[in-house]
C-alpha positions in Angstrom: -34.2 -5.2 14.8 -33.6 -3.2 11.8 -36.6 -1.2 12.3 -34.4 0.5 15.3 -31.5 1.4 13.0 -33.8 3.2 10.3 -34.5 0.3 8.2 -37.9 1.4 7.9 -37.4 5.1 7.3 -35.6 4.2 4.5 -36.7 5.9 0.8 -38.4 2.9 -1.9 -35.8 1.1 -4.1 -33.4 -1.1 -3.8 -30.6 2.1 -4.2 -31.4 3.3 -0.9 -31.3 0.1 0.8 -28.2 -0.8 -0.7 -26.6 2.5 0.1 -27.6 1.5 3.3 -26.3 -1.8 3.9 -22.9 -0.7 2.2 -22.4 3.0 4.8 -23.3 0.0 8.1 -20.4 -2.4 6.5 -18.4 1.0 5.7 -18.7 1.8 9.5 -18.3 -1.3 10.9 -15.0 -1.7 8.9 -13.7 1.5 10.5 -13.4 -0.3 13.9 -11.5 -3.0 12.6 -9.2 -0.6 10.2 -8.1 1.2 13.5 -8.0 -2.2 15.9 -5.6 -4.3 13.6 -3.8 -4.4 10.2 -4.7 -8.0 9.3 -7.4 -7.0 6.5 -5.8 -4.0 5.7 -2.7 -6.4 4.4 -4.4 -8.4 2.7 -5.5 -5.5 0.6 -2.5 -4.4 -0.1 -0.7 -7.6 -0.3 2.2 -7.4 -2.5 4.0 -4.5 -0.1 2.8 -5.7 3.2 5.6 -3.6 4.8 4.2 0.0 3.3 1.0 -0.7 5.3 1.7 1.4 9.0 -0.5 2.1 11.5 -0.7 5.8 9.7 -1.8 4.4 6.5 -4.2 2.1 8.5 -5.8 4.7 10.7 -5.9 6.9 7.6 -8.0 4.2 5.9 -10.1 3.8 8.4 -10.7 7.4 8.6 -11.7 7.7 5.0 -14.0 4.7 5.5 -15.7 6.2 8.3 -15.9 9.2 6.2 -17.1 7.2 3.3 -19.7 5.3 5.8 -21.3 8.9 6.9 -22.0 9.9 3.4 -23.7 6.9 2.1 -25.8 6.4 4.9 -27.0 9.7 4.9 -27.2 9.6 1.1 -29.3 6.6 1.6 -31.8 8.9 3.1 -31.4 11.6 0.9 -31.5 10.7 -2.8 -34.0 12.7 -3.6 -31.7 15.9 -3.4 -29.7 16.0 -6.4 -26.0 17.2 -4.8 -26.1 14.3 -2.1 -27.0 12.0 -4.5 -24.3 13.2 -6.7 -22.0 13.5 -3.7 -22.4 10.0 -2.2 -21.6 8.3 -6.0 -18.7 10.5 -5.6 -17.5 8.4 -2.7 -17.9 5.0 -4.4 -16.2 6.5 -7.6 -12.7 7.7 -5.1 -12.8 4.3 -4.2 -12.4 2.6 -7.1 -10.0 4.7 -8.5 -8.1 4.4 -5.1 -8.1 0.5 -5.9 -7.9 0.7 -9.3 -4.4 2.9 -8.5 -3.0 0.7 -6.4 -3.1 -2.1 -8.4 -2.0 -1.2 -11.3 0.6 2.0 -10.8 1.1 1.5 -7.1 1.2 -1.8 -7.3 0.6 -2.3 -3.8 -2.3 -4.9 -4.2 -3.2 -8.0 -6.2 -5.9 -9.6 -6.9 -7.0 -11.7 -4.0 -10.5 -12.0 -2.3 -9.8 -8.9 0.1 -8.9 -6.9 -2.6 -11.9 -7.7 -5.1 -14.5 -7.5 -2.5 -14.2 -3.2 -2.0 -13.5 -3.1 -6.2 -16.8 -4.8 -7.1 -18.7 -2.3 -3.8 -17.2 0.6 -5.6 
């Protein structure tokens, strides 16, 4: 089965791999970003009511956008700017999490919120 989704044409390493199994979670995650708020509140937990259907879709957005770029960067590691571009991603996360928590304060720390800080 994974040999259809590009398993196989994947570069040696574990980075590539991983990049890989992170970009298919990333995209999967998109569908559920734009279907329903549930997860997306229990990110952002301690001001469930600033969580909208904007702020969902735009999530899911960046996730999707976030998804593209690592899987092709899973790929493409041997070129320097996508390599450099697709750690980029992971580092906008984190400080995206890292922001809410402590300026925002928007999230605490709970298993939905831990889960994308340790990923990025």
């Amino acid at each position: 089965m994974l040999d259809l989704i590009g398993w196989s044409s994947l570069p040696a390493g574990l980075l590539p791999k991983w990049l890989w199994i992170v970009g298919v979670t990333s995209f999967l995650n998109t569908f559920q970003a734009f279907a329903t708020l549930s997860a997306t509140r229990r990110i952002y937990a301690n001001k469930v009511h600033e969580v909208t259907g904007l702020s969902g879709r735009t999530f899911g957005v960046w996730t999707l956008v976030s998804a593209v770029v690592r899987l092709y960067g899973a790929y493409n590691l041997h070129l320097a700017p996508m390599y450099n571009i697709t750690l980029c991603t992971f580092g906008i996360a984190w400080l995206h999490f890292m922001s809410e928590f402590f300026v925002f304060r928007t999230a605490k720390i709970t298993g939905p919120f831990i889960a994308p800080c340790v990923v990025a």
